[in-house]
Structures are given as C-alpha cells and as structure tokens.
C-alpha positions, 0 to 999 in steps of 0.5 A: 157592205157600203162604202164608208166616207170620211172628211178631211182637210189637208193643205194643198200639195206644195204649199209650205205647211205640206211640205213640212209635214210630207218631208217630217212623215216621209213621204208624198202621199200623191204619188206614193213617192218617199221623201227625205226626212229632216235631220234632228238633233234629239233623233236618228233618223230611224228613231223618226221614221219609227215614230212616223209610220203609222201616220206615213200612212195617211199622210197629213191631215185634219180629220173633220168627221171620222169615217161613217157609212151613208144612210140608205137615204142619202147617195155620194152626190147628196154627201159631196153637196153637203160638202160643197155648200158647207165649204162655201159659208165658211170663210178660211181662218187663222188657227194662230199658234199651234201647239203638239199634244198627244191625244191617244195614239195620235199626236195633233197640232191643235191651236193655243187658243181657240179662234173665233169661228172655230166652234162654228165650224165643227158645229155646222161639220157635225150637224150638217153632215151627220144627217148623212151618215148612220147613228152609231151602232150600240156596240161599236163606234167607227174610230174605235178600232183606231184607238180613238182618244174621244170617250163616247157617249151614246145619247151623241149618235142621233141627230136630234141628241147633239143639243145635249152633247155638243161640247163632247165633239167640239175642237177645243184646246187646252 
C-alpha cells in the first residue's frame, strides 16, 4: 500500500499561539515531551486531560487537505513543489477573532467572520493539490474513519467536478 500525505499548518514551536494550545492539550508534540496543563476554574485537571486526549495525540494544527494517497503519476518531490509554489503566492493573513465550535468529534477555532483571502486560499489548496492525489474511491472517503464532520458528495472527487461543488470544501464560518 502507498504512503498517504496530508497537509497542515501548525504554528512555529515557541511562538505564543503554540505555546498556548501545546500546554492546553499537554503536551510538545516535537519531542513527545508532557507539558503542564493550565488550571481552570470550570474544570480539574483530569476532566482536561480527558477531554484533550484524543488531540494530544496530533498536537495543534490546521488541517488543510485531509490525508490522501499520490497518484501513480505524481512522487513526493512533485507533491513537496506543489506545496512550496502554493506557499509562495499566498501571503500570510489575519484570521481576526476566533471562535470554538464543535464540528463533529473535533472542536475547531474557525474565524468570526471570514477574511478576505481566505476562500482563495482553500481554493488554490483544493485545486492545486488535488491533481496529486487520487479520486476518492466510491465507497470510502480518507476522513471517514475519523468521524469526519464533512457530508460528501461524490461528484466532489474528480477534478474537473470542483466547479460544481466548491462551497461544500470551503473554510466558511458561521
């Protein structure tokens, strides 16, 4: 079986935004290292760590393409220029004000109101990197066995489908 890729963003190790969410979930997901956890008034601290430990795992992150297995056309090098190239025409944004909200299993920031950028953004991720990976098999999706909160629509899994079905892949806030 091929390796499967995903990409995601995470904040450098250190920076405040880091430091927050490492010592919330427990943990340096560098060095595998325990951290301490904050103390909180509506919780203990094993209530938290309850709550955390299924993210404890992965550590902090943004998940900008769910995990994908390459085409038998494309190799790592060509999925790692891709990646690079997009990384270079996009300038960093101000996401403003975030806010939590339960998607599913998972609890995600996601911005109060959507900047301007954003959309391009998960447009060129979607577009550009999907030529990389492979359509979607018919009876399985790759976030599905996380519980992925994304209903999917099928027709979404070509290439030449997105056109028709942008929205349901869009970052959108509420």
């Amino acid at each position: 079986m091929s390796a499967r890729y995903a990409i995601y963003f995470a904040p450098p190790q250190e920076s405040p935004w880091w430091l927050f969410a490492a010592h919330w979930l427990g943990r340096n997901e560098f060095d595998d290292t325990p951290l301490s956890t904050p103390q909180t008034l509506q919780m203990g601290p094993d209530q938290l760590r309850a709550i955390t430990a299924e993210p404890r795992r992965y550590g902090f992150h943004a998940t900008l393409k769910a995990p994908f297995r390459l085409t038998g056309k494309n190799n790592q090098h060509d999925l790692i220029k891709r990646i690079q190239a997009l990384a270079t025409r996009h300038a960093p944004m101000a996401l403003g004000p975030l806010q939590a909200l339960s998607l599913g299993k998972f609890v995600a920031l996601l911005p109060e109101k959507t900047p301007d950028g954003l959309q391009a953004l998960a447009a060129a991720v979607w577009s550009i990197l999907t030529i990389c990976a492979r359509p979607c098999p018919s009876w399985t999706w790759p976030g599905a066995s996380a519980g992925c909160w994304m209903p999917v629509d099928w027709r979404c899994c070509s290439v030449t489908a997105i056109p028709m079905c942008w929205s349901a892949f869009a970052f959108t806030s509420p």
